[in-house]
C-alpha positions in Angstrom: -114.5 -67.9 102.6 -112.8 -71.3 103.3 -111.0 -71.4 106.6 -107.8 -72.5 106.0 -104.5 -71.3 106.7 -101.9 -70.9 104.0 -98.7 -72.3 104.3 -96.0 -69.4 105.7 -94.0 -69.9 103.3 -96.6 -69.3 100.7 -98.0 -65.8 102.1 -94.4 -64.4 102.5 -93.6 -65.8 98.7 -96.4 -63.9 97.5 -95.6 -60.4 100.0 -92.5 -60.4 98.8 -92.9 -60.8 95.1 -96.0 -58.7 94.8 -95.6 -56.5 97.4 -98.3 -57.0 99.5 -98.0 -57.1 103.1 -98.3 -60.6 104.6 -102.1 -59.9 105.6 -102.4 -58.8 102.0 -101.1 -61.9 100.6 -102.8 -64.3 103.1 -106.6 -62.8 102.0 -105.4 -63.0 98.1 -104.6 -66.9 98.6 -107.5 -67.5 100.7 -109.5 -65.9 97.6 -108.3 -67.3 95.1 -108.5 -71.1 97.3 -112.4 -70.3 97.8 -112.9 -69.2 94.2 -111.6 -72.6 92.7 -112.9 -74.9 95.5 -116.8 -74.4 93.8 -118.0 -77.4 92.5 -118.3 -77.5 88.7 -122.4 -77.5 89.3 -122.1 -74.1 91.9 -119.7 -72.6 89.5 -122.2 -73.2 86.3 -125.1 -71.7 88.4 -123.5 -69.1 89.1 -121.4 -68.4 85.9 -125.1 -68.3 83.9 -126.7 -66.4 86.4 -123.6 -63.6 85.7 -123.8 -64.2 82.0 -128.0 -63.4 81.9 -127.7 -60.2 83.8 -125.2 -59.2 81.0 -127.3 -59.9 78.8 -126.4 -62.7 76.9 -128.6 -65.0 75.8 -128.9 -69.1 76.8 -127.0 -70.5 73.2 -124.0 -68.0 73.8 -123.8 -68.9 77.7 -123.7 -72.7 77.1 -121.2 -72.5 75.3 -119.3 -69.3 76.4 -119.4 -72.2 80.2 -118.3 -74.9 77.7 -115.2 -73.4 76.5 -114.7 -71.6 80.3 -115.1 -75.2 81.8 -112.4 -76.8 79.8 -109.8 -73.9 80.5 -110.4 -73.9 84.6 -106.9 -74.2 86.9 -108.4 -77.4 88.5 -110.1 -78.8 85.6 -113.5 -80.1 85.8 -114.6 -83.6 83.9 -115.7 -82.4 80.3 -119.3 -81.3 80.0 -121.0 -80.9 77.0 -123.6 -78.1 76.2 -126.7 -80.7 77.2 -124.5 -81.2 80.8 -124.3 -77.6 81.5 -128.1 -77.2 80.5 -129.0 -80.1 83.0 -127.2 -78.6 85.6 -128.6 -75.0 85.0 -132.7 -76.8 84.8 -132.1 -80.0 86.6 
C-alpha cells in the first residue's frame, strides 16, 4: 500500500458521508490511491492473470482489457489489442 497521508479534510468528508470512522475512511482512500497508482503494464498483467483463472480465454481477455483500459478513472494512453498482447508476452 502506498504511504501517503490523505488530506484531513478528505478522510473526515468521506467519515462523515459514509459513515465510517475516520480510520475507516483513511484505509478506503489509501486503497483506492494504491489501486489506481498501477501502471497501465502492472494493471494488464495482472487484469489477464485474473481473467485466465476465470476461465476466459486470451480473444475475450484482450479485449474485455481493451474496453476496461479506455473506461479507467485515470485514463491510460489508448492501447490496442496487439499493445495489450505485447505487454502480456513482451
Amino acid at each position: 500500500m502506498l504511504r501517503m497521508t490523505p488530506p484531513e479534510e478528505l478522510t473526515r468528508h468521506i467519515a462523515m458521508t459514509t459513515g465510517l470512522t475516520a480510520e475507516q475512511a483513511d484505509r478506503a482512500i489509501r486503497e483506492v490511491v494504491h489501486y489506481y497508482a498501477s501502471t497501465t503494464e502492472d494493471f494488464i498483467v495482472a487484469r489477464h492473470r485474473e481473467l485466465q483463472l476465470a476461465g476466459a480465454h486470451n480473444a475475450e481477455i484482450f479485449s474485455t482489457i481493451e474496453t476496461e483500459l479506455s473506461s479507467r478513472l485515470v485514463l491510460a494512453e489508448p492501447m490496442n489489442q496487439r499493445k495489450i498482447r505485447r505487454v502480456i508476452y513482451g
